[in-house]
BALOBA-1460 file (C-alpha; in Angstrom, 3 decimals):
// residues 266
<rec num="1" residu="x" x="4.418" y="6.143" z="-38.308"/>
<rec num="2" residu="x" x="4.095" y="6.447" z="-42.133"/>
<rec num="3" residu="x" x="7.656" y="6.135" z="-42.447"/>
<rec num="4" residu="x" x="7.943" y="3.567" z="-40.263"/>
<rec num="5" residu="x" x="5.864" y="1.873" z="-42.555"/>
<rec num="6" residu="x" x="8.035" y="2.943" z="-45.464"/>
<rec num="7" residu="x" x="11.316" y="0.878" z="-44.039"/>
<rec num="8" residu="x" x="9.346" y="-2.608" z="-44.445"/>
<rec num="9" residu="x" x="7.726" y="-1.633" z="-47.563"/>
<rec num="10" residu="x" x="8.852" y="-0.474" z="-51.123"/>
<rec num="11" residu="x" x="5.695" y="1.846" z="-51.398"/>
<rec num="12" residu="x" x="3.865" y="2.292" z="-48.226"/>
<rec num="13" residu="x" x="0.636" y="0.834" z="-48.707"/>
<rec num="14" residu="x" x="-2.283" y="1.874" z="-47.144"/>
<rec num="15" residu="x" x="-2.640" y="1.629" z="-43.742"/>
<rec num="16" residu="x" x="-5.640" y="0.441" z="-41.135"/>
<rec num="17" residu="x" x="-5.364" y="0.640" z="-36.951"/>
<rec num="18" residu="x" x="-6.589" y="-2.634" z="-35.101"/>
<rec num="19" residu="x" x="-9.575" y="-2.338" z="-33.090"/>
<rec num="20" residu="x" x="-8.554" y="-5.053" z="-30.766"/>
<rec num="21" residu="x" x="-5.307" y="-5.739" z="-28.092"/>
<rec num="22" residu="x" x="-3.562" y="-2.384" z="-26.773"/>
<rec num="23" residu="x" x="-5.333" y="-0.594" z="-30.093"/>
<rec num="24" residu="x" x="-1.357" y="-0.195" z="-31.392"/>
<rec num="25" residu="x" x="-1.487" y="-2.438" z="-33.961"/>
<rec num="26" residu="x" x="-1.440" y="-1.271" z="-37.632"/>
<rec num="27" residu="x" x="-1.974" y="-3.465" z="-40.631"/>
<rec num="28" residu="x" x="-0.349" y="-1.887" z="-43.552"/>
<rec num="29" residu="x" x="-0.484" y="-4.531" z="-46.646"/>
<rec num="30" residu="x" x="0.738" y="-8.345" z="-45.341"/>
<rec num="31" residu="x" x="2.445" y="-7.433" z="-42.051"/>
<rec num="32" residu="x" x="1.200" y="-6.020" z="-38.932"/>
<rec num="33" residu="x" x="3.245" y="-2.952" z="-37.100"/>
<rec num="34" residu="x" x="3.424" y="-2.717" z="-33.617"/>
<rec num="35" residu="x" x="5.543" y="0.328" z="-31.494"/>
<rec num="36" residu="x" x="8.610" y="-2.079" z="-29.749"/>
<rec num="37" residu="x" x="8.655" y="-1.348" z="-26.102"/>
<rec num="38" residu="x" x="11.607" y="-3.804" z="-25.210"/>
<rec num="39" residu="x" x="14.126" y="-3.420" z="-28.381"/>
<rec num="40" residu="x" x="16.242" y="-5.746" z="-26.916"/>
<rec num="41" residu="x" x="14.015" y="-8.631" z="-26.036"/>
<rec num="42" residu="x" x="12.389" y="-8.004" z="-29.467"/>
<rec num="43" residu="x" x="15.663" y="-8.048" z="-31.231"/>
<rec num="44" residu="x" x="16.721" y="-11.245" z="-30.231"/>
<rec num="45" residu="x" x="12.823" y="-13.339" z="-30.422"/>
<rec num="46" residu="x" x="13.316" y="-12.067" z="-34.227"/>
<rec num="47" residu="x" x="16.851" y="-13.931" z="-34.122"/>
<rec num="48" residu="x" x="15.493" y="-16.733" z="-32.167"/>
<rec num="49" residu="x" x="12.598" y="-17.519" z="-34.216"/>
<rec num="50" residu="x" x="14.049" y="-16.519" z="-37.891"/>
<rec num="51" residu="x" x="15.365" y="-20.003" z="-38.856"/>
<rec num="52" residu="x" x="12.238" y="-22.249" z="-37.081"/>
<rec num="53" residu="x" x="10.274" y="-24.472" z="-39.082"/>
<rec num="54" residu="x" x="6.664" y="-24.427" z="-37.271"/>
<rec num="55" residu="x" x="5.418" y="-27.570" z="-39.707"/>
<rec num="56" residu="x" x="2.328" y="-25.958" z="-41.376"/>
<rec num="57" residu="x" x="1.073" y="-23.563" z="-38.130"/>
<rec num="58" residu="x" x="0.994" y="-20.116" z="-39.346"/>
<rec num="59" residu="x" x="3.198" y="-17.868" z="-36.248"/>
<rec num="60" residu="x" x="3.191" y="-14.324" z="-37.062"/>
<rec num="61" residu="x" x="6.985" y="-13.884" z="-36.167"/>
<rec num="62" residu="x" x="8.812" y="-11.011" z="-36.397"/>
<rec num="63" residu="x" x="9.691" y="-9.952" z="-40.129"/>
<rec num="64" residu="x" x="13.029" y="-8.199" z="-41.073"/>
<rec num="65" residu="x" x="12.665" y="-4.339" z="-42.501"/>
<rec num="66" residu="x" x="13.946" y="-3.963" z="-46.108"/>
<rec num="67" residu="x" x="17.387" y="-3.122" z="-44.516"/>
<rec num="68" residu="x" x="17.245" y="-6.331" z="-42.547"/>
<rec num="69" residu="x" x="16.692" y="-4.636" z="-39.194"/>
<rec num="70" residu="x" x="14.220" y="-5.883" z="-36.703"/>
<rec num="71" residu="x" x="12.771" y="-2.600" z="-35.191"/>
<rec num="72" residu="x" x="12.665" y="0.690" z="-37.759"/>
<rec num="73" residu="x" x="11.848" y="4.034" z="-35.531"/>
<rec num="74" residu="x" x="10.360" y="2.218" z="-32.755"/>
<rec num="75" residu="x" x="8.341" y="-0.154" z="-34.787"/>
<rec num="76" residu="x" x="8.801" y="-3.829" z="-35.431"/>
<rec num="77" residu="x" x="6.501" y="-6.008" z="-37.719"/>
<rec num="78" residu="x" x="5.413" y="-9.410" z="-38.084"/>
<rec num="79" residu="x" x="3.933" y="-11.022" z="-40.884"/>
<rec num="80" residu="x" x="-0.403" y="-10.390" z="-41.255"/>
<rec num="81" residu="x" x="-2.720" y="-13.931" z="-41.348"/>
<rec num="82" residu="x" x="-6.304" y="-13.683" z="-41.936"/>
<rec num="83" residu="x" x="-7.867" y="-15.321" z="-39.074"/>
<rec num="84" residu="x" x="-9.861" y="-14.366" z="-35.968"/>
<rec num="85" residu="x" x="-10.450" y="-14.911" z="-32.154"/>
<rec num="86" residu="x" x="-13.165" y="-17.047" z="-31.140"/>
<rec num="87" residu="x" x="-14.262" y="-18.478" z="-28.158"/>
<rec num="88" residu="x" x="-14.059" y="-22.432" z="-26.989"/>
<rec num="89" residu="x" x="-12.351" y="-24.591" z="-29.309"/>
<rec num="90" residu="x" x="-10.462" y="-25.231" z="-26.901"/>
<rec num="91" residu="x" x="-9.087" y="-28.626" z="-27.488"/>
<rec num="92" residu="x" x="-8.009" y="-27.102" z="-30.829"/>
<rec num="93" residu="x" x="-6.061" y="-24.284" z="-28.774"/>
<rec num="94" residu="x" x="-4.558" y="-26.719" z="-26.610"/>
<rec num="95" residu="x" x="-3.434" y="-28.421" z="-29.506"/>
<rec num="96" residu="x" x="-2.111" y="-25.233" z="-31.514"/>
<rec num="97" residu="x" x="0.153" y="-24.714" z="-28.274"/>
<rec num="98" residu="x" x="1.074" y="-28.211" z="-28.082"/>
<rec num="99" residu="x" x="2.070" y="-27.907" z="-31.787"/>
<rec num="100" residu="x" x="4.134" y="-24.425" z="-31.496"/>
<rec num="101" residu="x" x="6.136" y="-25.126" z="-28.244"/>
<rec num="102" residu="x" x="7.305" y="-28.228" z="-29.966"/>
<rec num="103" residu="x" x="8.696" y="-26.434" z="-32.447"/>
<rec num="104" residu="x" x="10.293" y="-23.649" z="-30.326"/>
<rec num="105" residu="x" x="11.965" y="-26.565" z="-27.855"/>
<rec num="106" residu="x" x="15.392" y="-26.090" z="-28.731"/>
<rec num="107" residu="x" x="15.513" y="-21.963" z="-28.593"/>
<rec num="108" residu="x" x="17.628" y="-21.476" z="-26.148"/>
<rec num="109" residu="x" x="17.410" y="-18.434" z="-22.917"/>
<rec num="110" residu="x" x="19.897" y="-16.184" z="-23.693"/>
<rec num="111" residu="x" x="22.336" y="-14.520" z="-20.991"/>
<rec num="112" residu="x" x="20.494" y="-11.040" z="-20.984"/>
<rec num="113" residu="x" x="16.610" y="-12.663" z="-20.280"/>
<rec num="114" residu="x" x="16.883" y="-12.865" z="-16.554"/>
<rec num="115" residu="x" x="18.003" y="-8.564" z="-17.046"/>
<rec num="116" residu="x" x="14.818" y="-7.954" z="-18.783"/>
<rec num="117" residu="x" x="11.825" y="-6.552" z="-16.939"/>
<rec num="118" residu="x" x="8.241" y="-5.796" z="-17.833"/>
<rec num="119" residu="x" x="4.839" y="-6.114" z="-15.783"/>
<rec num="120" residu="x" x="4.196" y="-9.515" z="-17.293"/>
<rec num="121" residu="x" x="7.593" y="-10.615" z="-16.501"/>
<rec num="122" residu="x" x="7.941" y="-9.758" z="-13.275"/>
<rec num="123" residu="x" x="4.674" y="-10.975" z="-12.263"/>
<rec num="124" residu="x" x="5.769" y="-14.152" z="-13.898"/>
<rec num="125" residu="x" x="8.721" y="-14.357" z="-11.165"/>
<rec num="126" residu="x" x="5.933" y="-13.499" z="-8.450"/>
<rec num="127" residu="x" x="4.078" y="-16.756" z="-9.808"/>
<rec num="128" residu="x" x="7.111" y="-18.870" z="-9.339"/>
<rec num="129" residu="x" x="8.456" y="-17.280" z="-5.642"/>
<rec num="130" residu="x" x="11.464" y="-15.631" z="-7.712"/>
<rec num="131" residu="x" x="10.563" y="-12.323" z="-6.222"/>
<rec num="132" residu="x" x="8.081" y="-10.581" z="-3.846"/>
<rec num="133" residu="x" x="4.941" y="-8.362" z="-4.964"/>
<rec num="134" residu="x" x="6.026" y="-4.661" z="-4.952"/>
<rec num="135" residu="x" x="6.512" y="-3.018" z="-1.576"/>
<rec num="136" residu="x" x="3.785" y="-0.383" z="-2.389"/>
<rec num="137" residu="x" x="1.026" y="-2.851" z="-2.867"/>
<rec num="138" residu="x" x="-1.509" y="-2.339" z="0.040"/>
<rec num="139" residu="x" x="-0.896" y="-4.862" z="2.653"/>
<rec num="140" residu="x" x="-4.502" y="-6.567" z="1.921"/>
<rec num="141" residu="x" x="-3.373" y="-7.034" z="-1.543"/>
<rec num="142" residu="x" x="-0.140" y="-8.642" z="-0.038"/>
<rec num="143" residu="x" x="-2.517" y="-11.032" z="1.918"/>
<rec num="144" residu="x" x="-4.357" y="-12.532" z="-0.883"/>
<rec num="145" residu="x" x="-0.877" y="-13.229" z="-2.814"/>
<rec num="146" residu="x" x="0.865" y="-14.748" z="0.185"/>
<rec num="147" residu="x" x="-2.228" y="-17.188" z="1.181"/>
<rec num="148" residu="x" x="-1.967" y="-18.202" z="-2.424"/>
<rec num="149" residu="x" x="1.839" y="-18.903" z="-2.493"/>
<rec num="150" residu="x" x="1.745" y="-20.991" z="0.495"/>
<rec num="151" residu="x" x="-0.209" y="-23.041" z="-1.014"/>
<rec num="152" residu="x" x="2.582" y="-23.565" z="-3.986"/>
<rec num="153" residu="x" x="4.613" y="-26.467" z="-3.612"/>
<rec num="154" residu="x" x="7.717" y="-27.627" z="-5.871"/>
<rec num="155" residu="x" x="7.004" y="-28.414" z="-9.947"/>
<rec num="156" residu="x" x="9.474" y="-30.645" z="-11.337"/>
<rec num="157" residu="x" x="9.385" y="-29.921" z="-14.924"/>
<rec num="158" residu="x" x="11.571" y="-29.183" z="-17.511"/>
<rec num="159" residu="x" x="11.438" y="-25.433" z="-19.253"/>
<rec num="160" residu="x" x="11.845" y="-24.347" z="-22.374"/>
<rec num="161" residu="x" x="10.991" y="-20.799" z="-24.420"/>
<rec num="162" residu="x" x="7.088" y="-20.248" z="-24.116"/>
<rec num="163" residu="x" x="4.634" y="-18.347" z="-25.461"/>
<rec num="164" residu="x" x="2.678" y="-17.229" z="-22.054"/>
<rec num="165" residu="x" x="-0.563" y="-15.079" z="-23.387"/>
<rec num="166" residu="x" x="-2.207" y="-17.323" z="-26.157"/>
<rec num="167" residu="x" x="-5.482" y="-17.403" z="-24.759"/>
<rec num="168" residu="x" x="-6.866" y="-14.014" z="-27.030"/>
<rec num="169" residu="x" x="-3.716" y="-15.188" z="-29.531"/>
<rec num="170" residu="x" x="-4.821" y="-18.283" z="-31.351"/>
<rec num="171" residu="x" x="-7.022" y="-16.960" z="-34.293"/>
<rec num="172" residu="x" x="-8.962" y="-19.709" z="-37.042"/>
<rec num="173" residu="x" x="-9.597" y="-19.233" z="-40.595"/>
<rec num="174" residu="x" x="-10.871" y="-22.344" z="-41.567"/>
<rec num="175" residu="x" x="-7.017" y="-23.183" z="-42.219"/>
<rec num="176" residu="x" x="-4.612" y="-23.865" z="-39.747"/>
<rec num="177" residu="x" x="-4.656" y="-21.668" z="-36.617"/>
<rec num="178" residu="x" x="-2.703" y="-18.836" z="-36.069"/>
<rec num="179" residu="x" x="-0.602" y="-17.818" z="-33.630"/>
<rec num="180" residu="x" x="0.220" y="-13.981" z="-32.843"/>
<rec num="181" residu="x" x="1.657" y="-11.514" z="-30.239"/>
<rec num="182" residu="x" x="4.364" y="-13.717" z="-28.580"/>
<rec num="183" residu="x" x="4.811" y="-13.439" z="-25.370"/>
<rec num="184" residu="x" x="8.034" y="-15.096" z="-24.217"/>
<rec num="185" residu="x" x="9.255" y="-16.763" z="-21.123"/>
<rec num="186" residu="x" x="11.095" y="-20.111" z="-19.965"/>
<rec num="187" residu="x" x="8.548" y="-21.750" z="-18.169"/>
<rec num="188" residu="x" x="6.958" y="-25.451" z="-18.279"/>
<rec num="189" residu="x" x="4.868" y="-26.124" z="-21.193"/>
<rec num="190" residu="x" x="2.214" y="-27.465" z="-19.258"/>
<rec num="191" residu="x" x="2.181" y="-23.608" z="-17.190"/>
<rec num="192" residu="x" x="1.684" y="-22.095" z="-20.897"/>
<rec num="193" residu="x" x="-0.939" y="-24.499" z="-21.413"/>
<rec num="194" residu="x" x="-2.709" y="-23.942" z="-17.640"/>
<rec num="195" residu="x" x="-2.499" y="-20.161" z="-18.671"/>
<rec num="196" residu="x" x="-4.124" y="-20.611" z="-21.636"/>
<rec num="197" residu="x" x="-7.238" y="-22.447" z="-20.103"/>
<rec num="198" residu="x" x="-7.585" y="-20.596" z="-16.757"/>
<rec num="199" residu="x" x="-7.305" y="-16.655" z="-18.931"/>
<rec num="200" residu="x" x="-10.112" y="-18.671" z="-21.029"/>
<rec num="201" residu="x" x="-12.661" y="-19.228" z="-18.624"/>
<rec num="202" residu="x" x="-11.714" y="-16.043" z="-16.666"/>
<rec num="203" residu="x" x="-12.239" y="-13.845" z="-19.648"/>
<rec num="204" residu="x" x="-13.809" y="-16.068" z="-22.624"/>
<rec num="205" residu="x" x="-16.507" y="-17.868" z="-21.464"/>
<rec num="206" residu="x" x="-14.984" y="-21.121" z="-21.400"/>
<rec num="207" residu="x" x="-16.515" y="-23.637" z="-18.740"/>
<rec num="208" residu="x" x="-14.524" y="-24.135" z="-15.785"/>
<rec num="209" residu="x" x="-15.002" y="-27.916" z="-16.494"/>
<rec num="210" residu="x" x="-12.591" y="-27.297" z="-19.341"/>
<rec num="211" residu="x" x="-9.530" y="-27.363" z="-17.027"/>
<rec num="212" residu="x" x="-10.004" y="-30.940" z="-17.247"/>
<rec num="213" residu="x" x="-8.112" y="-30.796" z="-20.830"/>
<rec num="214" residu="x" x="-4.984" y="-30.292" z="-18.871"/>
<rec num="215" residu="x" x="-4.171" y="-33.555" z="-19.149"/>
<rec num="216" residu="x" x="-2.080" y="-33.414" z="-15.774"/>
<rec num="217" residu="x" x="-2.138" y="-35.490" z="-12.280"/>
<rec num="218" residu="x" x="-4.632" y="-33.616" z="-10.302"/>
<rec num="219" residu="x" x="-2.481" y="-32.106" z="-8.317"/>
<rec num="220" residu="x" x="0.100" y="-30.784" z="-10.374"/>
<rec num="221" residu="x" x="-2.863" y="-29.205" z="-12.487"/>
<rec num="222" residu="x" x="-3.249" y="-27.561" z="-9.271"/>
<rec num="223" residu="x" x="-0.146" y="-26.592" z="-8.597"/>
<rec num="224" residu="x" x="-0.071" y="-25.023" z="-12.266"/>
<rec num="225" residu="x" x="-3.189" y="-23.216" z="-12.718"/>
<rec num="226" residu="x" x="-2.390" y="-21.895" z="-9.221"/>
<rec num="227" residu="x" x="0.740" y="-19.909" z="-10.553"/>
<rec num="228" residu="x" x="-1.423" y="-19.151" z="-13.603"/>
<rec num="229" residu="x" x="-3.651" y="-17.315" z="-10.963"/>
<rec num="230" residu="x" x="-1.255" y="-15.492" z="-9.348"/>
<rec num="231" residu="x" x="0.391" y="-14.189" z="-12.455"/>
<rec num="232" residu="x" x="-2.599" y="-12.603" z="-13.942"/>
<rec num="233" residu="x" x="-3.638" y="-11.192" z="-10.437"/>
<rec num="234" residu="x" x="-0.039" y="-9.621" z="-10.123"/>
<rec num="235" residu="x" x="-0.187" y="-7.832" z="-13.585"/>
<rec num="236" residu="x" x="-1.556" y="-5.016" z="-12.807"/>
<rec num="237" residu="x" x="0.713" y="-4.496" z="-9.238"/>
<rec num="238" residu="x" x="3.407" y="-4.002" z="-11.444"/>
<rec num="239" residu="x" x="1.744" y="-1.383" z="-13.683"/>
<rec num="240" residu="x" x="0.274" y="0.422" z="-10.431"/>
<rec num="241" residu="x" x="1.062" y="-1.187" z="-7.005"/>
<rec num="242" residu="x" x="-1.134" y="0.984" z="-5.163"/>
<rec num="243" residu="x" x="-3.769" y="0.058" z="-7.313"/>
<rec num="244" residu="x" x="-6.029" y="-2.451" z="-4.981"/>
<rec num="245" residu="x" x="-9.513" y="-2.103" z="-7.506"/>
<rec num="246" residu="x" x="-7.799" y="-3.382" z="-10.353"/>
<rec num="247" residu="x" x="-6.410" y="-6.413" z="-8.267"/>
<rec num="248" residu="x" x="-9.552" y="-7.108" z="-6.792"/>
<rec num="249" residu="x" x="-11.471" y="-7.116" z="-9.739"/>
<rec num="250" residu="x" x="-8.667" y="-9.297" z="-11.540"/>
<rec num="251" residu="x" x="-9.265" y="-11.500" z="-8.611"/>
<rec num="252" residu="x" x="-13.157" y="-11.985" z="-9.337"/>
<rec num="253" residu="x" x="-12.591" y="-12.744" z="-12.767"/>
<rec num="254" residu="x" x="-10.334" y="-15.856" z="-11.742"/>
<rec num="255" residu="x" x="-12.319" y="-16.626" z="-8.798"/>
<rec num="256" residu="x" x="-13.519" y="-19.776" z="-11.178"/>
<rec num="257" residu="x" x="-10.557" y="-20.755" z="-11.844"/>
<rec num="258" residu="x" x="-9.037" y="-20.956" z="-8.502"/>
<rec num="259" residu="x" x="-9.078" y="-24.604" z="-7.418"/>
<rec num="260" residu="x" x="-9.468" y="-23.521" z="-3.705"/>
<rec num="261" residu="x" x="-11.960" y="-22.029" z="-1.562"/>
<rec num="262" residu="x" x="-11.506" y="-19.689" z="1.398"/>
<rec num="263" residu="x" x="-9.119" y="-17.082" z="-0.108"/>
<rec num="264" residu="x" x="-9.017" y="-13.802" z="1.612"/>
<rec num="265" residu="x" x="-10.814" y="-11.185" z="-0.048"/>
<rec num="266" residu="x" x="-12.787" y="-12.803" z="-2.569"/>
């Protein structure tokens, strides 16, 4: 990893893990170093986001090494911000998100996304009835999904690049807020937003009340934070499909959020 270090940096400074996210994180001077598991995907957001103007919000996008590559030995960087997480504030969150996808509206899908696979992407597709749950998944844990996709009905909004995990990835220094780990799909705004607000009260405290900020027709808030639901809840299906506990429990923690009652399982 020190070397890694070494192709972003003249002298490789010294060097500190994160305590936080997937514990992979280094922060080694003013950028933060992260193993790359999709080269690829990563490759192209650092293409994708090089030559956007984000109008004053600090976005810890992906920084070139001193050879202009995007990924050195596995690693890829991203510029460092002080700032940290903090719960509520949600309004300002909403309004962070509102302020970044604006400024990522014209990046454009390229031909290779719909190739690209990972647990969060795939259980993306699950959330919008692309695909099916994996075969393996116990046929309880099929139950629960399919009760909630029936109640899905068409969403006629436009998509655009999104960043679908800001919930823990909005951090405040007293400046402007910062916004880290991008996570990205072409989805609705609004679904980035209903994300954003239902992994908040799930796993931050935040008051269920606080859906309200959605500023959506009640049903399509619905319809929205619904998907949002079912695309934390398949997560971990496509890490382990056999695994029912870590559904279940998954399930609890949304159980809040879901704007339903009578779900199978809960």
């Amino acid at each position: 990893m020190d070397e890694a270090v070494r192709r972003f940096f003249t002298d490789a400074p010294l060097h500190e893990r994160f305590p936080g996210g997937q514990g992979r994180s280094v922060h080694a001077g003013n950028l933060v170093l992260k193993p790359v598991d999709e080269v690829s995907k990563y490759e192209w957001l650092g293409d994708a986001l090089e030559g956007v103007d984000f109008h004053g919000l600090n976005v810890a996008a992906p920084v070139r090494s001193l050879k202009g590559m995007w990924c050195e030995q596995g690693w890829g960087a991203t510029r460092y911000f002080d700032g940290a997480f903090v719960e509520g504030r949600m309004a300002d969150k909403l309004a962070a998100s509102t302020d970044f996808h604006r400024a990522v509206r014209s990046v454009g899908k390229p031909a290779a996304f719909d190739a690209w696979t990972s647990p969060w992407t795939e259980a993306t597709r699950v959330a919008w009835s692309e695909r099916h749950v994996p075969d393996a998944a116990p046929d309880r844990v099929k139950a629960v999904v399919s009760s909630l996709q029936s109640r899905c009905e068409p969403v006629n909004l436009p998509s655009q690049f999104v960043h679908t995990d800001l919930a823990g990835n909005i951090l405040f220094d007293g400046g402007a807020p910062v916004v880290i780990d991008i996570s990205p799909a072409f989805r609705p705004v609004a679904y980035a937003h209903a994300v954003l607000v239902a992994d908040s009260v799930a796993w931050h405290r935040e008051p269920a009340a606080s859906l309200a900020l959605l500023e959506l027709p009640p049903s399509l808030r619905q319809q929205l934070v619904l998907r949002a639901v079912v695309f934390r809840l398949c997560v971990p299906l496509f890490f382990d499909a056999a695994n029912a506990a870590a559904f279940y429990a998954t399930l609890r923690e949304f159980e809040p959020v879901l704007p339903f009652e009578g779900i199978a399982g809960v």
